[in-house]
C-alpha positions as CSV (number, residue, x, y, z in Angstrom):
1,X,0.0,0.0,0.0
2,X,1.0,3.2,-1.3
3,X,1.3,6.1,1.3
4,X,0.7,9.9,0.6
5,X,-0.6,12.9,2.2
6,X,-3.4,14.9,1.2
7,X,-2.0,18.7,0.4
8,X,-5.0,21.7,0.5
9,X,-5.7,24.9,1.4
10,X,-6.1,25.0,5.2
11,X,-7.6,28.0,6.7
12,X,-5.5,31.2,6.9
13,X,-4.4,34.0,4.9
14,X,-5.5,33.6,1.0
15,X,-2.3,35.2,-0.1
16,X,-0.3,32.5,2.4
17,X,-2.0,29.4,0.9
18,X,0.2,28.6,-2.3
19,X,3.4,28.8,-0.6
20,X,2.3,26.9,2.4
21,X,0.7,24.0,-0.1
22,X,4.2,24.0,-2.0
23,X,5.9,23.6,1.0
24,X,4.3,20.7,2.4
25,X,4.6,19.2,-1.0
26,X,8.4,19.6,-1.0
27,X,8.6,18.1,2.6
28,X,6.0,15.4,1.5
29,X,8.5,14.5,-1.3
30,X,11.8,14.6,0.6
31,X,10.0,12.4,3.5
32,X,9.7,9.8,0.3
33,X,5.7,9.8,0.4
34,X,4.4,8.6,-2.7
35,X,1.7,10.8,-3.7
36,X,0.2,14.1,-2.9
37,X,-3.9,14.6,-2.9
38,X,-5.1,17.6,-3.4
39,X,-9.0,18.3,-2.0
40,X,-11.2,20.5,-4.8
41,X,-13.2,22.3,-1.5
42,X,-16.2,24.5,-2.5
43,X,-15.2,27.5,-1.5
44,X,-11.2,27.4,-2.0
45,X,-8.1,27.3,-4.1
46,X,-8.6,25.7,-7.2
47,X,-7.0,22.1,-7.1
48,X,-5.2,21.5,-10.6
49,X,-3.9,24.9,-10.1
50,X,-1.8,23.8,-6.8
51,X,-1.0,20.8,-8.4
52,X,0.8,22.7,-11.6
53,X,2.8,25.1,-8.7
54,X,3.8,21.5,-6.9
55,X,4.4,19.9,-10.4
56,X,6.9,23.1,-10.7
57,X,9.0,22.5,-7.5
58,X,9.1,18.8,-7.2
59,X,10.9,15.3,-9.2
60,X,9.4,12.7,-8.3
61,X,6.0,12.6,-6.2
62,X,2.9,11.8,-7.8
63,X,-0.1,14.5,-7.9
64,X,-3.6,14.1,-7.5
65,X,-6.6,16.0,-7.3
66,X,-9.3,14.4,-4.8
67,X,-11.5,15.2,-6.2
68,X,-12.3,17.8,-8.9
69,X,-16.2,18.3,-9.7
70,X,-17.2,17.1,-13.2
71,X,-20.5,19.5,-13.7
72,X,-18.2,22.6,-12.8
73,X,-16.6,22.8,-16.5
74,X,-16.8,21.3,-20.0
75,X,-14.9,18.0,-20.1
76,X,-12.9,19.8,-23.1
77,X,-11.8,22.5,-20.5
78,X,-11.2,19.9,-18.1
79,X,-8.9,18.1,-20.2
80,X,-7.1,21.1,-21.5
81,X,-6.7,22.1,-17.6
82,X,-5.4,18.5,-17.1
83,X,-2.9,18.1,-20.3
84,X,-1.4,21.4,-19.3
85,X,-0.9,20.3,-15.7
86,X,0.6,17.2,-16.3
87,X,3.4,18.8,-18.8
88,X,3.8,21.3,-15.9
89,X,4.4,18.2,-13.4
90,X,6.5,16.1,-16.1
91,X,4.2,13.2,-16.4
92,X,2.7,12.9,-12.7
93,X,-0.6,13.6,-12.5
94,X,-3.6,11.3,-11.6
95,X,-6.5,13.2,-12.6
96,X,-9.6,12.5,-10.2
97,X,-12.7,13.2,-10.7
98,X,-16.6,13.1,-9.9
99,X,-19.9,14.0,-10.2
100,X,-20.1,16.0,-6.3
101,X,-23.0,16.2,-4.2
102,X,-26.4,17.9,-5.1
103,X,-25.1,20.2,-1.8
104,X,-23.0,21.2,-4.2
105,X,-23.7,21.0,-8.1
106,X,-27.7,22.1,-7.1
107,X,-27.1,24.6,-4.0
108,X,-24.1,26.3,-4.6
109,X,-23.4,26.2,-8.5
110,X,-27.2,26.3,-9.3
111,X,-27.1,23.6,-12.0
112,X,-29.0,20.5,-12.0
113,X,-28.0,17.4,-10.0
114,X,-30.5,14.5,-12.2
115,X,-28.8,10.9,-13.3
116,X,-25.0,11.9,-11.9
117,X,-23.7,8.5,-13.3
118,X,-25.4,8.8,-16.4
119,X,-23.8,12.3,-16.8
120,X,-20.1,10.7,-15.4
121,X,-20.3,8.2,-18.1
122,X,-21.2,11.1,-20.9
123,X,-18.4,13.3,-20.0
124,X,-15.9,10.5,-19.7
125,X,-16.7,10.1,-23.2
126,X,-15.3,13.3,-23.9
127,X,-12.5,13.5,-21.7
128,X,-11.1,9.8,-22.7
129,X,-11.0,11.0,-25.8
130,X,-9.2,14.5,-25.5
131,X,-7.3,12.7,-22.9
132,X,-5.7,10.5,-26.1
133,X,-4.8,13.5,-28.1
134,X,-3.3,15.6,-29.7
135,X,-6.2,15.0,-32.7
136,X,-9.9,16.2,-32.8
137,X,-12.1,15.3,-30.1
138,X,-15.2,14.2,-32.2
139,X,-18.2,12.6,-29.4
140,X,-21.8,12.6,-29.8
141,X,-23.8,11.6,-27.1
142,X,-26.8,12.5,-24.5
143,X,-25.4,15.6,-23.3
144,X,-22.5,16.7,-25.7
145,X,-22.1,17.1,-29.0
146,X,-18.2,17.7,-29.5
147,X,-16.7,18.4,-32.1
148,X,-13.1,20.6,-31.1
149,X,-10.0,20.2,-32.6
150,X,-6.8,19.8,-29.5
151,X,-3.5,20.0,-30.0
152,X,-2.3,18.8,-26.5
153,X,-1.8,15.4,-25.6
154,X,-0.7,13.6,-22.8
155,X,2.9,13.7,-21.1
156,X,3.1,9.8,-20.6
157,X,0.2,8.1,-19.0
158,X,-2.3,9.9,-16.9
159,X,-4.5,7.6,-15.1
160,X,-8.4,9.1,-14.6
161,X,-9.9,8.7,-10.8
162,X,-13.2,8.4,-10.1
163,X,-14.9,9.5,-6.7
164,X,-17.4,6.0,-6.6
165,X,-19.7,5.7,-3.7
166,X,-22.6,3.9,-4.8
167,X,-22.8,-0.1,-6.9
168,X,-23.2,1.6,-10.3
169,X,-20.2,4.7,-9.9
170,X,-18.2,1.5,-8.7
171,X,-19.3,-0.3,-11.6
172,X,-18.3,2.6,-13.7
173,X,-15.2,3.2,-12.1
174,X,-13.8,-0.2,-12.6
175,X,-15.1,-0.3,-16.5
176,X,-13.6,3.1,-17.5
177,X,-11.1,4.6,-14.8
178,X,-8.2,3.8,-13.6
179,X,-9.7,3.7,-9.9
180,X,-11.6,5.4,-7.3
181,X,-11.1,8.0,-4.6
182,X,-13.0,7.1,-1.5
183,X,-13.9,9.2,1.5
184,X,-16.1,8.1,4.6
185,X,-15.1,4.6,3.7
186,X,-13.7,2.3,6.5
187,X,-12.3,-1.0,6.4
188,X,-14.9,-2.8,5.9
189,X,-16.8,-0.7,3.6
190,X,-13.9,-1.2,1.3
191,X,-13.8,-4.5,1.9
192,X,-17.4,-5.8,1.5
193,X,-18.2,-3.3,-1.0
194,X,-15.8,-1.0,-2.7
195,X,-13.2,-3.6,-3.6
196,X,-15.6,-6.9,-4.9
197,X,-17.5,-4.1,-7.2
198,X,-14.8,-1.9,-8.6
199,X,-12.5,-5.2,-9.3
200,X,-15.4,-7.4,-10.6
201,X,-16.3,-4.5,-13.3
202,X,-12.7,-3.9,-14.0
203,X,-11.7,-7.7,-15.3
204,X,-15.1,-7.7,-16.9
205,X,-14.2,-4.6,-19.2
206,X,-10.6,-6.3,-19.4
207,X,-8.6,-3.7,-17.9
208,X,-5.8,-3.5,-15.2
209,X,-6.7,-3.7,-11.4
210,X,-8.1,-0.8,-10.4
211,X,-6.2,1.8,-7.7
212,X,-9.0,1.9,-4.4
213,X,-7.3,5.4,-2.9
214,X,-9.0,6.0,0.7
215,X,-8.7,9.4,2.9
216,X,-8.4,8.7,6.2
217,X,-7.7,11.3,8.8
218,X,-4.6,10.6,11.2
219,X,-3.6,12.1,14.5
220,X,-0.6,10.9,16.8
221,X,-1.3,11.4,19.8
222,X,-0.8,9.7,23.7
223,X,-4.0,6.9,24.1
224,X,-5.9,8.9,26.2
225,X,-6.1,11.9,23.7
226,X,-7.0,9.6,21.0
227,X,-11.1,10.6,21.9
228,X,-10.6,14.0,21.5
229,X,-9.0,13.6,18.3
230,X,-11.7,11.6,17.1
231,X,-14.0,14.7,18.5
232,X,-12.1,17.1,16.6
233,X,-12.7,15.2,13.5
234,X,-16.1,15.1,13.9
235,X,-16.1,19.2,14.5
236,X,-14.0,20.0,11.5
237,X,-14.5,17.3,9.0
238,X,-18.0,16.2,9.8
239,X,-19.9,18.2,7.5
240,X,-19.6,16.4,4.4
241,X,-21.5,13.5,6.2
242,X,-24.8,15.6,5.4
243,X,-24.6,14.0,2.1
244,X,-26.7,11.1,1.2
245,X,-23.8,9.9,-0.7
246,X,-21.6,9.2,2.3
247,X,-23.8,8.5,4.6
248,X,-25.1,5.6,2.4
249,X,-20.8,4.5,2.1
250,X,-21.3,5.0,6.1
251,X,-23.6,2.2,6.4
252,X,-21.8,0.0,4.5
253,X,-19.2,-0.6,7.3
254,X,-18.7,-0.1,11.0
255,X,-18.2,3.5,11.1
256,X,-20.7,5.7,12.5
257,X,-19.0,8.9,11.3
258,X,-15.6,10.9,10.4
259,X,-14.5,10.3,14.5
260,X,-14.6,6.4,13.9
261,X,-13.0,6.6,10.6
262,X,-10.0,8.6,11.9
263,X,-6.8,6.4,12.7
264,X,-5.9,8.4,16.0
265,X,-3.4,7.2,19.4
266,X,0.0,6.3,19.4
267,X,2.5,4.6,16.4
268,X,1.2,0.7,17.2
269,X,-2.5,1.8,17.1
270,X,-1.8,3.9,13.8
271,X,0.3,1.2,11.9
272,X,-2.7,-1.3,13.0
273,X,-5.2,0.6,11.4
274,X,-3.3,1.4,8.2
275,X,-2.7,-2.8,8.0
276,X,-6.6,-3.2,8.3
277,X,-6.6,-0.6,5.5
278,X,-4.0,-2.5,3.0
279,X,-5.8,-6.4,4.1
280,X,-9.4,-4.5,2.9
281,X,-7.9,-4.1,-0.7
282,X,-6.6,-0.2,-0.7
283,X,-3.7,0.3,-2.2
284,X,-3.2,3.8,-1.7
285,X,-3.8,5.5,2.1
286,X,-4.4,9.4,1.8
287,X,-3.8,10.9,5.0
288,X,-5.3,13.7,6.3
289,X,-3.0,15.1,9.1
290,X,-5.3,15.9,12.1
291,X,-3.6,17.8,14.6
292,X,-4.7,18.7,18.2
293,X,-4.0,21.0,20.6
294,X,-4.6,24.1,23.0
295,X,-3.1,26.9,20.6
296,X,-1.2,27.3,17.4
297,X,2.0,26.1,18.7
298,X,0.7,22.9,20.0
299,X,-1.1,22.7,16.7
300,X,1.9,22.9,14.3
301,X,4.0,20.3,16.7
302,X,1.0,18.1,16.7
303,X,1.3,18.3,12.4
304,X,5.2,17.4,12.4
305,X,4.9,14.7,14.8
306,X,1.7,13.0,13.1
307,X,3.8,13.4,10.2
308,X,7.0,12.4,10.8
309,X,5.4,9.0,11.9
310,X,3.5,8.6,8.5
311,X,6.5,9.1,7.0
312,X,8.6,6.3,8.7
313,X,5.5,4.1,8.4
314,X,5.6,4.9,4.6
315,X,8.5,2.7,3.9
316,X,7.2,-0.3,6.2
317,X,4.0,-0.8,4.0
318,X,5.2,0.3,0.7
């Protein structure tokens, strides 16, 4: 299992957040993570954007976007935006995608939220092709009618993500992605679920296993603070569990909500939870650093310490 850290734009000042995102990235790289995810949040820095600055001041670490919304943009603009990032980064970005939440696309973009796999599958028509160019991106279908000429093509492979939740975005995922990006799934719902649906629909459509990349937030911390790291969670990550999307992946495993999911205590606990992680079929862990404390120095020790661990657990599991 694959090991990386998931990069965004924490709260603070606007003008701040670039330079701190490319400096985590460079310490993410020198700690010899293997990827860097990149959250598209609502109301935020725009995620293919921070992955082009990281592209620019890193070698090696992959990139990728977790997740950027497919109703947001044309799928030709998407894959433009893409192309152009993944020259920038020298061949190492993994493009994921999805079709959001209707707390999203419908009450905060104003667009309609009907049939999201039916509308997945339509633009991944579009992007698969443009993603093959350079050459004209000719596709007909329900809701596009493309016909655009592209002279970009792609900087070695870039694999396509899809954010799957549900049997038939599973399905989809394994017949025409590369893999899925997961959030509020635990070891179980990966297990039971995620993994049998995505893989089954993968070697039907004949292609290569498919990634399973699961965010899972992290805190090191003493035993008896592992509780209110678990509360924190809830307070600062909990809100996406309004969705019915996740809280349909909730009920498919053990976890109640963000609190359960997050891998909190000391190195033993944490490494035990990641194993659970690896035996359930993920083979990439996105982290989500969760640090606790009283004020903002306590805070930014908790970070380094909670990463500094991942880190040296990195090369045990890779």
């Amino acid at each position: 299992m694959r090991i990386g850290v998931m990069i965004g734009p924490e709260r603070g000042d606007p003008a701040r957040k670039a330079a701190r995102m490319v400096e985590d990235v460079g310490w993410a790289e020198g700690a010899g993570l293997d990827t860097a995810w990149i959250p598209q949040i609502p109301n935020d820095f725009d995620a293919l954007t921070a992955a082009a600055l990281m592209g620019a001041r890193t070698t090696r670490i992959e990139l990728g976007t977790a997740v950027v919304p497919l109703q947001a943009q044309h799928p030709i603009a998407l894959a433009r935006q893409a192309l152009s990032v993944q020259a920038a980064a020298r061949g190492r970005l993994a493009l994921g995608v999805g079709p959001s939440h209707h707390w999203i696309v419908r009450d905060m973009l104003g667009l309609p939220y009907e049939r999201p796999a039916a509308f997945t599958r339509d633009c991944l028509d579009v992007l698969d092709a443009a993603l093959r160019g350079p050459g004209p991106v000719d596709v007909e279908n329900e809701t596009f009618t493309v016909h655009n000429p592209l002279d970009l093509g792609p900087t070695g492979r870039l694999p396509v993500l899809l954010a799957a939740l549900g049997p038939v975005m599973l399905a989809l995922a394994g017949e025409r992605a590369d893999g899925t990006v997961l959030w509020m799934a635990d070891e179980r719902a990966v297990a039971e679920h995620v993994v049998p649906r995505i893989t089954k629909a993968a070697e039907r459509a004949g292609r290569a296993a498919p990634r399973v990349v699961a965010g899972v937030p992290v805190c090191l911390c003493r035993p008896a603070e592992a509780d209110a790291a678990r509360e924190r969670a809830n307070r600062i990550l909990g809100e996406a569990e309004i969705s019915p999307n996740y809280r349909r992946l909730l009920d498919r495993g053990d976890a109640r909500d963000v609190g359960d999911l997050c891998a909190a205590g000391d190195e033993a606990a944490i490494a035990a939870r990641f194993r659970r992680f690896a035996d359930a079929g993920v083979t990439d862990l996105s982290v989500r650093l969760l640090p606790i404390g009283a004020d903002r120095d306590e805070l930014i020790a908790s970070k380094h310490r909670t990463r500094d661990m991942i880190a040296a657990l990195a090369a045990e599991l890779r």
